[in-house]
ZAMARGU-4260 file (C-alpha; in steps of 0.2 Angstrom, whole numbers, plus 5000, padded with zeros to 4 digits):
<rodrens>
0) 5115/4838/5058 | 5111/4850/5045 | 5107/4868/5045 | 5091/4875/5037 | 5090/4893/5034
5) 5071/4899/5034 | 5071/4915/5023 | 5058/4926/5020 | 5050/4922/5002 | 5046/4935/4989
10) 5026/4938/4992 | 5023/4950/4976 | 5031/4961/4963 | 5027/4975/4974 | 5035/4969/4993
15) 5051/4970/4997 | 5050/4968/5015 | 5038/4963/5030 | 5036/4963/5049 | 5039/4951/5061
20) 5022/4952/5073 | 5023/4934/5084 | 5033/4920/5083 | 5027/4905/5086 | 5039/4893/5087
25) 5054/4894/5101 | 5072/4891/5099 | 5072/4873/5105 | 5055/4869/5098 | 5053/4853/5086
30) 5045/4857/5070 | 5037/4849/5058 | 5035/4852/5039 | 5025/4865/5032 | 5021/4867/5051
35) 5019/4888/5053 | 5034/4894/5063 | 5029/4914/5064 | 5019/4926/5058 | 5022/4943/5048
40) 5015/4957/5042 | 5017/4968/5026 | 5010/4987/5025 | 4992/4980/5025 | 4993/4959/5025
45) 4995/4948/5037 | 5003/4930/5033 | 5010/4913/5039 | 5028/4908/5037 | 5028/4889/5036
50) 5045/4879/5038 | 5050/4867/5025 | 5058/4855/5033 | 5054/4846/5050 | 5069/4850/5064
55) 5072/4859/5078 | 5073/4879/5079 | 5092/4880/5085 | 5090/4901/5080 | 5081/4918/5079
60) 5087/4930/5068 | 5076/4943/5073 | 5064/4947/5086 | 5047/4952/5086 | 5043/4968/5077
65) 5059/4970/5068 | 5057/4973/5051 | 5064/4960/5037 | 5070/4959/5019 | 5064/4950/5008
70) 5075/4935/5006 | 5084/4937/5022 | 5086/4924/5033 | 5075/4924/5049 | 5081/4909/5057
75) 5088/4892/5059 | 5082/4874/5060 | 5093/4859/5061 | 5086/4846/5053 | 5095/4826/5052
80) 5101/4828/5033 | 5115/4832/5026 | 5118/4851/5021 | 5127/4854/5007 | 5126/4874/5006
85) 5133/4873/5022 | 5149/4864/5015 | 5148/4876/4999 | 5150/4891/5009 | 5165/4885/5018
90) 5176/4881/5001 | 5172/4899/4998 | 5188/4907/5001 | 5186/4926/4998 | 5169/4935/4994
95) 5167/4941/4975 | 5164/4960/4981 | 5183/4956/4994 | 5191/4950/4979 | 5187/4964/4968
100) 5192/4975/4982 | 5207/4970/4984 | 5211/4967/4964 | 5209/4987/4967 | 5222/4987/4982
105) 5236/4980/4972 | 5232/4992/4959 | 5233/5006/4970 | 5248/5020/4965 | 5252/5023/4983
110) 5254/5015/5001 | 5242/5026/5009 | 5228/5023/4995 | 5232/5003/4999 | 5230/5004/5020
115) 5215/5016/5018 | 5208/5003/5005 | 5210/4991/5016 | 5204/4999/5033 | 5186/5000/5023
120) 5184/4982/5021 | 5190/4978/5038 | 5181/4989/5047 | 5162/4992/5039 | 5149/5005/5047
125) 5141/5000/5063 | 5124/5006/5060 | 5120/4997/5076 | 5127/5010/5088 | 5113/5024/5081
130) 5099/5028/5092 | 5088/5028/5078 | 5081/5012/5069 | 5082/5009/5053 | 5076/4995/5044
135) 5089/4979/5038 | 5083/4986/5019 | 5089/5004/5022 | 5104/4998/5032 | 5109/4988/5014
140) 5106/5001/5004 | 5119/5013/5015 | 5133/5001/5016 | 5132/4996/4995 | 5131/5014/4995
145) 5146/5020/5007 | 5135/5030/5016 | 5140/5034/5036 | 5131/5034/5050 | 5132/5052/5054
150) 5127/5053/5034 | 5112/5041/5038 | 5106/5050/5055 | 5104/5068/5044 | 5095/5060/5032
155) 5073/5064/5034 | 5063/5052/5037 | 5043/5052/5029 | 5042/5034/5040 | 5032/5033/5056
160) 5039/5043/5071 | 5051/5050/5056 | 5060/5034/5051 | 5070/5032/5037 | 5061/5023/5020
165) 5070/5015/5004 | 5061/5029/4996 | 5070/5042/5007 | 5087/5036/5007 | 5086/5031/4987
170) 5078/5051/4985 | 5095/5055/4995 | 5107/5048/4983 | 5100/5055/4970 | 5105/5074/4975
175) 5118/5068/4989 | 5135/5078/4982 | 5125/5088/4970 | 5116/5101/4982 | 5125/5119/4985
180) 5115/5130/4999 | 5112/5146/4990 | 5108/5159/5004 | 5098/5173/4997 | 5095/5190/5011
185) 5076/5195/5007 | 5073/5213/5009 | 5072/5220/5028 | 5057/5227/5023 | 5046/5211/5020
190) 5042/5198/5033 | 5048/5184/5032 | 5033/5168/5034 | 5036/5158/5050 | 5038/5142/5046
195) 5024/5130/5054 | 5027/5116/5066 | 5018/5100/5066 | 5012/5092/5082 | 5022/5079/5088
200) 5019/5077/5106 | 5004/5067/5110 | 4988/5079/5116 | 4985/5074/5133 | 4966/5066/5136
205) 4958/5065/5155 | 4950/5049/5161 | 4938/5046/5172 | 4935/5032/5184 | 4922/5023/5173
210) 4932/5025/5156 | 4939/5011/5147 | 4956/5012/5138 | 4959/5000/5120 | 4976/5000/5113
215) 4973/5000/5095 | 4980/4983/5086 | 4991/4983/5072 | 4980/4985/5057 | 4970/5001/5065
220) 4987/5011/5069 | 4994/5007/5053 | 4975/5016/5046 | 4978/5030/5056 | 4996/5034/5051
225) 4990/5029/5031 | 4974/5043/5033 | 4985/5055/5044 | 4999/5054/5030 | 4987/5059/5015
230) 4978/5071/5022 | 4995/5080/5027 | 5001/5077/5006 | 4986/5078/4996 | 4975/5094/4994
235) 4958/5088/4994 | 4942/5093/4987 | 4927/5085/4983 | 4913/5086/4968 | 4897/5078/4971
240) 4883/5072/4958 | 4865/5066/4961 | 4861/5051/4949 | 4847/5041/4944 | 4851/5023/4943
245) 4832/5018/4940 | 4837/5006/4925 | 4851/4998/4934 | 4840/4993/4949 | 4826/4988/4939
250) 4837/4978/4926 | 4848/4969/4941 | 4831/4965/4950 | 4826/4955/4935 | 4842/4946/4926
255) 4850/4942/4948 | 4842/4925/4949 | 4848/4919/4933 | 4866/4927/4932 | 4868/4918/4949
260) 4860/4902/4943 | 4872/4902/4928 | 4889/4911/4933 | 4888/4904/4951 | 4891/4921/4958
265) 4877/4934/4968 | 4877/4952/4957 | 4877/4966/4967 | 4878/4985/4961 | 4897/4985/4963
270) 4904/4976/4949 | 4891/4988/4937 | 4898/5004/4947 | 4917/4996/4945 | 4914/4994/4924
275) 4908/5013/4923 | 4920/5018/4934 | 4935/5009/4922 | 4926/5017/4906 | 4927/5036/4913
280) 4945/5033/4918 | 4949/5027/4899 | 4941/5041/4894 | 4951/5055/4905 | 4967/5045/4909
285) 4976/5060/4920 | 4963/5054/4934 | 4974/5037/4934 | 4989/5044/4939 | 5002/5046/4954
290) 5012/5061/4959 | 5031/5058/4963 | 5038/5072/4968 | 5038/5084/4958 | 5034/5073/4944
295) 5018/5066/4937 | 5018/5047/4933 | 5002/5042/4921 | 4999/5025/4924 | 4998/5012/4909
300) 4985/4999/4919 | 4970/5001/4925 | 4970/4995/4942 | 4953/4999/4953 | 4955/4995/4973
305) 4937/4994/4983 | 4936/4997/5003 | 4932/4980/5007 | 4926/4973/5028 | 4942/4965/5037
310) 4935/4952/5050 | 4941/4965/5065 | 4929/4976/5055 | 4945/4986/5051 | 4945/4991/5030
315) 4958/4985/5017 | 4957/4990/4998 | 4961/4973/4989 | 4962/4979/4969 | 4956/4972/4952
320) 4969/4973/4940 | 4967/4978/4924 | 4948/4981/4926 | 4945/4990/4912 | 4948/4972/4901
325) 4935/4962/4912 | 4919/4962/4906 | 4905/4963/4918 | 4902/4943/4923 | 4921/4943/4926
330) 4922/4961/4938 | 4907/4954/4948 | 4918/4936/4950 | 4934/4948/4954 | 4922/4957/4968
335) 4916/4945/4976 | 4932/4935/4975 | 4942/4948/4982 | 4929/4955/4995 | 4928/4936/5001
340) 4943/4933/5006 | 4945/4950/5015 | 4930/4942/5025 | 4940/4931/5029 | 4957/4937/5032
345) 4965/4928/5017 | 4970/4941/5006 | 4989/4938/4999 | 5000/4953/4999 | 5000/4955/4982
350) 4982/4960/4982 | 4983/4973/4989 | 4996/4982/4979 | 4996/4991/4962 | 4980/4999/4965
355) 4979/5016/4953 | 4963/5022/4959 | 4950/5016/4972 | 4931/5016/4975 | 4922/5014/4989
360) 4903/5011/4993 | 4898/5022/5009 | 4880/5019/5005 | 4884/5002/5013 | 4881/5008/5029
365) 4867/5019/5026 | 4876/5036/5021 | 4869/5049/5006 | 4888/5054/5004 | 4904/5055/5010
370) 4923/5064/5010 | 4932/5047/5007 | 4952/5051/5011 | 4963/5048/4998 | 4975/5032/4995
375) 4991/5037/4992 | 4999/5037/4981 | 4985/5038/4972 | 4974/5056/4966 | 4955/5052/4968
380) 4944/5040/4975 | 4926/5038/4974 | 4914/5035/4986 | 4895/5028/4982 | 4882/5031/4991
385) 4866/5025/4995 | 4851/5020/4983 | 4837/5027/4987 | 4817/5031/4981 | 4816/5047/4979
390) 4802/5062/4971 | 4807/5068/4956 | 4806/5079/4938 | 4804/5068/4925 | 4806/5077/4908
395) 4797/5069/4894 | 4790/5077/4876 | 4775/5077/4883 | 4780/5089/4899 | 4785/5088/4915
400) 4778/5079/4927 | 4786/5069/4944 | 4788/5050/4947 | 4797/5040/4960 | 4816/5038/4955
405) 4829/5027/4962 | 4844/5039/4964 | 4862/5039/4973 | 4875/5051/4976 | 4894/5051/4969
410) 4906/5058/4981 | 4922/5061/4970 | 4937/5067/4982 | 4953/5071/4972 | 4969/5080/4974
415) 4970/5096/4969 | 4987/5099/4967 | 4988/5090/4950 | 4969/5089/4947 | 4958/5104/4944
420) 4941/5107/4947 | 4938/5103/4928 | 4945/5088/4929 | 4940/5080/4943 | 4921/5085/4942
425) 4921/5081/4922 | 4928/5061/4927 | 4911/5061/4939 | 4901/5066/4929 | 4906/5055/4913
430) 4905/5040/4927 | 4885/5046/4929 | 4883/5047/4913 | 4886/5027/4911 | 4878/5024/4923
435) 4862/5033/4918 | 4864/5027/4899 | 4863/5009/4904 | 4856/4997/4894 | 4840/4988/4902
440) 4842/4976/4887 | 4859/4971/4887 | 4863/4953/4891 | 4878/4946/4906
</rodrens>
């Protein structure tokens, strides 16, 4: 009988790990090929993991929950043919990192440098005995990078419920040994600012007898730590600006039937939003940035994420890479691609990654405007609101007089620790005057 190791399969340039949320397949199950055995979870997509092979599941690696890398192996199934890893692994005698280890033993000038050596590869970190948990990821990184327990424990944690990320640990290393407290005694006279806590206790709510209590499923607390998380980095504030789109709706009423009768694909106002949207952030590239740190990392792509409906009626931001290259037939395809298969729960992980700034249409459920929340870690995000027939001053060389328009709000939230009030109302306003300066003539 064979032995066949189900790992966890690369799922994007930008995933490294995922959650185990069911398994379901026992140990002792039969399985059959490309049968799915459990399912998992990245930060915002949920997935399949087919076997390859038809067996039995002899092993579980991990349990539900437990977070895994990517490329680790989450269990096995013993299949009928022969397993030639399997005898691979045994004619390996000594572990290329063991070898050189103790190539560095023999070349050691004294006894004690050669036990000690020694008593390090015999005896490796037992990260299992913490109280805390931390992820097979971090876990890796400590060992490669001799970090202790104790080391480990110390070490802050952004995570939920403070646990320990790569970015944490790999932030560590980067100032572990080079950090020397430097106490400095302010002047008795000043006070001193109290720092302030957070709250990490729960806030107690009273039920009554006819209440009913939903726990919130995966997808909804992941939201809620995501919202909670940017609020708490980003300093937000908003610019709003009335436009008139009066041209766009009159020009979409008339070419929709045939740009759906040709492309095969409905037009809606997105796609014509996302293109303006793409040209203002060519025009003032320091709105498509991140902030790492203390560091500012302008972004080469363009990379636009739009709220789309998950079927729970939960939200996701799927993104359109490289929007700012598609011209308007291929962003309404990429729209109604992406918000498609959010619909209906088949987004891969890999689209929802990359995203470098992120719109979102509020006027979809009726609202003038709205105080979207950031997506880390982008710095602005745009809401749209709704189109509507309004009175209005319409200037022409022969006077003033009023008309019905079709107008909407932009809702531009963005942070203001790296973006000023110039900035980030100056983006808005050049996205308005796109779409006010659209063409009724031009062709799809």
């Amino acid at each position: 009988m064979a032995r066949f190791e189900l790992k966890l399969p690369k799922m994007g340039e930008s995933v490294a790990e995922a959650t185990i949320t069911n398994w379901l397949k026992q140990i002792g199950d039969k399985i059959e090929a490309d049968e799915v055995v459990l399912e998992i979870a990245t930060d915002k997509v949920d997935s399949e993991l087919p076997s390859e092979v038809s067996g039995i599941l002899v092993e579980q690696l991990f349990a539900k929950d437990d977070m895994v890398q990517v490329g680790q192996t989450i269990a096995i199934i013993e299949t009928d043919e022969i397993s030639l890893s399997a005898t691979l692994k045994q004619e390996a005698v000594v572990p290329e990192e063991v070898a050189v280890i103790e190539k560095t033993i023999g070349s050691s000038d004294s006894e004690q440098e050669k036990q000690f050596a020694k008593a390090t590869v015999t005896t490796p970190t037992n990260f299992s005995d913490s109280e805390k948990f931390f992820s097979p990821l971090v876990k890796n990184i400590a060992k490669e990078e001799g970090i202790s327990l104790s080391e480990l424990e110390n070490i802050s944690g952004s995570g939920k419920e403070g646990r320990v990320t790569k970015e944490d640990i790999l932030n560590y290393l980067k100032t572990r040994g080079s950090e020397i407290p430097i106490v400095v005694e302010a002047p008795k006279s000043v006070a001193q600012p109290q720092p302030i806590t957070p709250i990490t206790q729960p806030i107690t709510v009273s039920l009554n007898g006819g209440d009913e209590i939903i726990e919130m499923d995966r997808m909804r607390k992941l939201i809620a730590g995501y919202m909670v998380a940017s609020v708490q980095t980003s300093a937000h504030v908003q610019s709003f600006i009335e436009v008139d789109v009066t041209n766009i709706v009159k020009w979409r009423d008339k070419i929709k039937t045939a740009f759906e009768k040709r492309e095969g694909e409905k037009l809606t106002y997105t796609p014509i939003f996302m293109e303006a949207v793409a040209k203002a952030l060519k025009d003032y590239p320091m709105m498509n940035i991140s902030v790492n740190g203390d560091t500012i990392i302008k972004r080469k792509n363009i990379n636009l994420g739009m709220a789309a409906s998950l079927p729970n009626g939960n939200l996701i931001v799927p993104v359109i890479k490289n929007a700012d290259q598609l011209n308007l037939v291929g962003m309404a395809k990429a729209v109604n691609d992406l918000g498609g298969r959010a619909k209906l729960g088949k987004l891969k992980p890999d689209d929802t990654q990359g995203g470098t700034y992120t719109v979102t249409n509020v006027g979809t459920f009726g609202s003038v405007f709205g105080t979207p929340i950031i997506n880390q870690p982008q710095v602005g995000i745009l809401a749209l609101g709704a189109i509507r027939k309004v009175p209005a001053v319409i200037e022409t060389p022969e006077g003033d007089f009023i008309g019905i328009r079709q107008k909407m709000f932009l809702s531009h939230s963005y942070d203001h620790r790296v973006v000023d009030g110039a900035l980030g109302g100056s983006f808005v306003k050049r996205v308005a005057e796109y779409l006010e300066a659209f063409d009724v003539d031009r062709n799809f």
